[in-house]
N, C-alpha and C positions, 0 to 999 in steps of 0.2 A: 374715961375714954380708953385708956389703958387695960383696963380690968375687959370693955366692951371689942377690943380687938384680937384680945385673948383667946375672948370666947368664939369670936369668929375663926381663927385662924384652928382653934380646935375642934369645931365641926367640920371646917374642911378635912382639916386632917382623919376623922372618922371615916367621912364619902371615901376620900383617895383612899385609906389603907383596906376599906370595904370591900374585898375579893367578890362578893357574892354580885357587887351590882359591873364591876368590871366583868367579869363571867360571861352573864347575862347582854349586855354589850359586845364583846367581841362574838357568844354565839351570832349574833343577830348580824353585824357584819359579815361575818365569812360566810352566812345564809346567802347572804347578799353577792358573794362571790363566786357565785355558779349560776345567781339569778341576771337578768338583766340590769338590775336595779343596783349594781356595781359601776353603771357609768354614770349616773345621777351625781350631781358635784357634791349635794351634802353628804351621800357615802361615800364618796372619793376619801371629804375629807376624816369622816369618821375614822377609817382605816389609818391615820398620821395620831391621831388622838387616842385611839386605845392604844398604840404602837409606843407612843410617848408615855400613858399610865402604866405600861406593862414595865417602862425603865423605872418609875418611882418605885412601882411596887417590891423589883428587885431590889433597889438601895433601901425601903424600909426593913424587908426580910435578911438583910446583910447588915443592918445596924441592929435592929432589937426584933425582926420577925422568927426569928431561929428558934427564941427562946420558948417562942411558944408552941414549938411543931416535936411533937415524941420523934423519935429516931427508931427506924423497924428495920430487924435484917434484911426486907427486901432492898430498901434504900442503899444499901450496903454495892451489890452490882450496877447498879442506876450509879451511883455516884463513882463509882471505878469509869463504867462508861465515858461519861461527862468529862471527867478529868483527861481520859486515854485518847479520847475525840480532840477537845483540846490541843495537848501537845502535836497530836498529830496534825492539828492545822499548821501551828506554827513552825515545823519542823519537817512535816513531809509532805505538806501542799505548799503551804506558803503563800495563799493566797484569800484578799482578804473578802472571795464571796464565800470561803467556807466559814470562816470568823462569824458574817454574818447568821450563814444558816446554825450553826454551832449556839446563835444569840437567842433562834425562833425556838432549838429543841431547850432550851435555859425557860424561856416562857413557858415552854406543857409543861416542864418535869418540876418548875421550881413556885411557878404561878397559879396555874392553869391547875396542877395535881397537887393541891394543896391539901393535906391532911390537919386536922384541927381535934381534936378526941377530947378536947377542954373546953368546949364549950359546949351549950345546953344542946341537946341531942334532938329536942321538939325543933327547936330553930334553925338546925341543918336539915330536917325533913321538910320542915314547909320551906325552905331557899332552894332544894331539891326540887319539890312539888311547882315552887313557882315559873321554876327552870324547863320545868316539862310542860309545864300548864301554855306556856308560851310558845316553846317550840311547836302542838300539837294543833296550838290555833293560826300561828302562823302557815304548818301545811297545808290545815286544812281551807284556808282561802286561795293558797298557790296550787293547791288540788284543783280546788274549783275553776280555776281560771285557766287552768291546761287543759282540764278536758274540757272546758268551752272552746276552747281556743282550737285544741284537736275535732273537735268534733264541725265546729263550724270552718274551719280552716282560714279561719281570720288569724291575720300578726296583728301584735302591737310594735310601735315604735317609740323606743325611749333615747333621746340625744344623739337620735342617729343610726342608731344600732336596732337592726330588728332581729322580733324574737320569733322564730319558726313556727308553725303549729306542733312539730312532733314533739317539741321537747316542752312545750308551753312556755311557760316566764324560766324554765330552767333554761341555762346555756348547752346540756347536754341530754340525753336519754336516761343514760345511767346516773348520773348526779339525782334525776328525780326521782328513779327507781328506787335508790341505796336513801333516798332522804323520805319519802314514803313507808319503807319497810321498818325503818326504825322508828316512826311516825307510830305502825301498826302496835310493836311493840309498849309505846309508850301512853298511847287511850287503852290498852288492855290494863295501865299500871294505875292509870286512873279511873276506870271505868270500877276497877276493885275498889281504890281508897274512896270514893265518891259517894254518898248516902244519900243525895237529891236525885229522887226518879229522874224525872227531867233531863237533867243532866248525865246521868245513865246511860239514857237515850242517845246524847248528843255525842260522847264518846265512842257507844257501839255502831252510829251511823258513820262518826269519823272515822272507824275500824273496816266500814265497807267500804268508804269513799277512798281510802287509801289503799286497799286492796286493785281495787279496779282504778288506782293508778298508776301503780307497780304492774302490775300484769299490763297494762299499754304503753308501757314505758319499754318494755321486752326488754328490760337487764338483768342480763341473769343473776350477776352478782347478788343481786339484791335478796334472791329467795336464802340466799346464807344468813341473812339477820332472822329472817323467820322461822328455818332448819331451826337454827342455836334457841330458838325457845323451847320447843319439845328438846331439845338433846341435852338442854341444860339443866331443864324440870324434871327429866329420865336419870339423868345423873345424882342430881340434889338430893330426890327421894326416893332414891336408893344406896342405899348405906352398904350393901355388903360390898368387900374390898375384891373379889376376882369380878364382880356386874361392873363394879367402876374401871377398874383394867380394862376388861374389856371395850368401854366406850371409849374409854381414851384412847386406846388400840385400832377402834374402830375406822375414822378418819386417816390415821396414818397409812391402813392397809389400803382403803380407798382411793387415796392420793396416789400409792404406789399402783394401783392395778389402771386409772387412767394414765400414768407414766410412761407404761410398760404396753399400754392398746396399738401402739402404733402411730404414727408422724401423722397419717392423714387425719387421723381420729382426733389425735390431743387438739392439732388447728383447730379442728371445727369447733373442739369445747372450751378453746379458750381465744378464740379468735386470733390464733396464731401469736397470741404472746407467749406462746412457749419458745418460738424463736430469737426472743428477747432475751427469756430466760436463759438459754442454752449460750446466748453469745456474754451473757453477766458474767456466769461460769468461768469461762475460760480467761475474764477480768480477772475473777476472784484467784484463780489458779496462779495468775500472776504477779500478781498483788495480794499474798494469803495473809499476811500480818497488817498490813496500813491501808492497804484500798487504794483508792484513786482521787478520795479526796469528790466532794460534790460538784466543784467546778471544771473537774474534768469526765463528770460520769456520762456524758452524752456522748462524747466522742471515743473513749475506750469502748463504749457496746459499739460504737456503729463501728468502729474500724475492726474488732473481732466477731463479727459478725457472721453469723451460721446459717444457713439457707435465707431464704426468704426475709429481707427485715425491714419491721414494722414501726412506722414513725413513733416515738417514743412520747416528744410530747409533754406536755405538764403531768402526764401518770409517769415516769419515770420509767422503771422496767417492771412498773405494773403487779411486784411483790414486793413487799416490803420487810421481807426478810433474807431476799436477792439483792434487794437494793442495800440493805446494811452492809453485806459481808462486801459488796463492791465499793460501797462507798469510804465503809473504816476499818474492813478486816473481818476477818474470820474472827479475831479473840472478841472484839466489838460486838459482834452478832453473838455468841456464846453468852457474855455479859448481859446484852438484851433478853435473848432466852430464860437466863435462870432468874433475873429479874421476874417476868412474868409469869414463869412457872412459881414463884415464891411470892408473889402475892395471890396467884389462884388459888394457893393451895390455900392459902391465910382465908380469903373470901370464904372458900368451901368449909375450912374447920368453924369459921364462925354462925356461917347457917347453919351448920349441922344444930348446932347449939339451940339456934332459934323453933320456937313452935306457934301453929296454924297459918294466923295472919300474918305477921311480920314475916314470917318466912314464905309465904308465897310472895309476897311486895318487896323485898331484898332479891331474889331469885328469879323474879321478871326483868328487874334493874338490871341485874347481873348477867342476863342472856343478852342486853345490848353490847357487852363488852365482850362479850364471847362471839357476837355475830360480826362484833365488828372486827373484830382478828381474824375469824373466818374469811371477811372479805377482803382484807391486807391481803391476802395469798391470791388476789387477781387486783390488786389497788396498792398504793405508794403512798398512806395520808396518815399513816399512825408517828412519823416522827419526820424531821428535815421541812415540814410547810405548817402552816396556820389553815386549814381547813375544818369545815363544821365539821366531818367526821373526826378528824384529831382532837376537837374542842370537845365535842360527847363525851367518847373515847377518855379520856384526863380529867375531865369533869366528873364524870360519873364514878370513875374510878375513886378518886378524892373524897366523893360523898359517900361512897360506899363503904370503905375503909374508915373514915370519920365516925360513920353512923353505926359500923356493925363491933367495934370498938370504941363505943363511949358508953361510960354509965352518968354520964350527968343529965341527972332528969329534974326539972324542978317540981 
């Protein structure tokens, strides 16, 4: 009997310390939290249940998960971070809804971006593969049933809540658009690994049907995940070091020349969240070392507030590199930065290494991570929330780094 509860109690213990099926789970919630199907009481209560496995996972990886996770200089800024964010809760907000959000960026950076390089490398491609495999068919039904929805201009009604024709089962425009394009992105990554005609097929139709859902969806956001596939595969495969500057260069000069077009112009192309941005600033200006702290970021923009302003809303100030240096400092945001400049560049030195296949299928992955930072600079979902872009975003990152650093192959 003894012997036979053992064994129970060690299969549980497998499931629960199982990152890949918690993953897989919370993406499909936070799906759920842009969709209608967030007020449905079995998702209500899901979101309490991965929330509660996301606390175990942390006290397994604080008792014996450490031991198995390599330690990389990027980690190095990321954890300065963490630590700096920290104190500054308890010491210059003081207040315990930043505690909390401080608990959600512990979940991406310690759960969610979990690197593993020890284990077999075939196994994190197909938990990868099955990750996307899901996400792709999930779009592709919540495709289907928005542009029915749009086109016939029928709602559904779930617990009360109805869902518009314009946005379909999504709760917004833009959520569909930005979940769409990354959609597009990821039947191109399977339509490559894929060897069944048939199914071929099924991937490049879901490539059309996501396309002409993003384009009726009109967010603009969204065509940045797309951009970042050509600018990423222009980058990759091409090695000389002044073409690479350049691209890198490229974007920045960009950004500056819509800055510099003039007030009425930037409104239009960023539907006046530059007026959001402009009033973060003047936070940031005053607050240049510790920020404001999350539970006061809504009311330091609105009370420094610069022309025209724009309800701010569950997108925060709509960048999320505006939103760090408001919310924890200038040194905070600096930390974040070289943080992800220091895994990019890890990402790129290891494709460079890769040849044909594997490096086209590493470098499609890799442009969802690229388009999704792209879209931070008009979105607030890469750190401080549980959002499916966040969960991509950490996910993907983790398997990428996992997989492009491991050699255990059985």
């Amino acid at each position: 009997m003894k012997k036979r509860m053992k064994e129970i109690i060690k299969n549980i213990y497998k499931y629960v310390d199982n990152k890949f099926y918690f993953k897989l789970l919370y993406l499909f919630v936070t799906l759920t939290f842009v969709t209608i199907l967030k007020d449905v009481p079995v998702i209500k209560s899901l979101k309490y249940i991965v929330f509660a496995w996301a606390i175990i996972l942390i006290l397994f990886i604080i008792i014996d998960g450490y031991k198995r996770r390599k330690i990389y200089k990027f980690d190095i800024p990321l954890g300065t971070f963490m630590i700096l964010t920290l104190i500054f809760n308890f010491f210059a907000y003081k207040n315990i809804e930043n505690i909390k959000i401080w608990f959600v960026n512990l979940i991406l950076f310690l759960v969610i971006f979990s690197v593993d390089v020890f284990r077999d490398k075939k196994t994190l491609v197909k938990e990868m593969n099955i990750i996307t495999y899901c996400y792709a068919i999930f779009m592709f039904v919540a495709s289907i049933i928005s542009l029915i929805m749009r086109a016939s201009g029928k709602t559904i009604m779930i617990e009360g809540v109805l869902c518009i024709d314009t946005s379909g089962v999504f709760d917004n425009k833009n959520a569909l658009g930005i979940a769409a394009a990354i959609a597009i992105v990821m039947c191109i990554y399977l339509n490559y690994i894929e060897k069944n005609n048939k199914l071929k097929m099924f991937w490049f139709g879901n490539i059309i049907l996501q396309t002409i859902t993003m384009i009726e969806s009109e967010g603009r956001s969204a065509y940045l995940i797309v951009i970042a596939v050509v600018y990423t595969f222009i980058f990759i495969y091409n090695k000389n070091k002044y073409i690479r500057t350049t691209i890198v260069a490229l974007p920045i000069l960009v950004c500056t020349a819509v800055l510099e077009s003039g007030k009425i112009n930037l409104e239009r192309l960023t539907t006046e969240r530059n007026n959001i941005w402009d009033s973060a600033i003047v936070v940031i200006k005053g607050h240049l070392f510790t920020g404001v702290g999350n539970s006061n970021l809504f009311e330091a923009v609105k009370n420094a507030r610069i022309g025209w302003y724009v309800p701010m809303r569950d997108g925060g100030v709509h960048n999320i590199y505006v939103q760090i240096g408001t919310v924890n400092g200038i040194i905070a945001l600096v930390l974040f930065l070289i943080f992800l400049g220091m895994i990019l560049m890890f990402i790129v030195q290891h494709l460079d290494k890769l040849q044909r296949k594997e490096k086209l299928q590493m470098t499609t992955l890799t442009s969802i991570i690229v388009g999704i930072l792209a879209v931070n600079l008009f979105e607030s979902t890469l750190v401080y929330m549980v959002s499916f872009m966040s969960l991509i975003f950490w996910i993907y990152l983790g398997y990428l780094v996992s997989v492009l650093d491991n050699k255990n192959v059985d």
